[in-house]
Structure formats: C-alpha cells, structure tokens
C-alpha positions, 0 to 999 in steps of 0.5 A: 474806768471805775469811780474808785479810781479816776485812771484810764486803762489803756489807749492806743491805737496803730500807727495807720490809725493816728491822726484820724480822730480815733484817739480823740473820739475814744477819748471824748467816749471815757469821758462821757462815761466817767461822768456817767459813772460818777457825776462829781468826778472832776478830773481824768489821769492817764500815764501817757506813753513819751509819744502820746504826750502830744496828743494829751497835752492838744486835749488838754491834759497837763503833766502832773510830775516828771517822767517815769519808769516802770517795769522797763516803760516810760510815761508821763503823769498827766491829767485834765481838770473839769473833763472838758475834754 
C-alpha cells in the first residue's frame, strides 16, 4: 500500500485458514498502516475476489460498480469509507 494509491495488493489466505480471524486481523493491520502512511486518507479499495465479497462486505466494504473481468478474473470493486475497519 502506498499513499498514491489507496489499493490493497493482495489477500488471501488457504481454505484451512478461513474462518479463523486471519483475514480480519491482516485486514485490521493494512488499516492501521494506511493510516500511518498517511493521516488524511479516508477510504480503502480492494478488487475482491466473487468468493471474498462476503468477507469485505461483513467488514464493511461496500461494492462501488458491477463485477468485473480482467485477464480471465473476476471481482468486485469495492471499498470501505472512514477505515473504520
């Protein structure tokens, strides 16, 4: 993450590892540090995979346009207001 671009890489974690509080807590951590990075940044975006939507939306992301495609994947734009993640 950088303060140019308000865009999480990537996450994801392997089927044995969902529903552990990873995710969340690695989520909680790009937050923390987007906001170290930059103080006046007030929203987070991610491309979220069809299967995570679920988990971004429980964190309080919301979808910011249709699905898309590219390069042969699918996602969902999404983002979260205020980083109260």
């Amino acid at each position: 993450m950088s303060k140019e671009s308000p865009y999480e890489k990537l996450l994801a974690l392997l089927d044995e590892y969902h529903r552990l509080g990873i995710g969340s807590s690695l989520l909680k951590k790009a937050v923390m540090d987007t906001k170290e990075i930059a103080l006046d940044m007030d929203r987070l975006n991610v491309n979220a995979s069809p299967y995570s939507v679920p988990f971004f939306k429980a964190m309080g992301f919301e979808a910011t346009g249709p699905m898309e495609e590219e390069g042969g994947l699918k996602f969902q734009p999404m983002m979260i207001q205020g980083l109260w993640v």
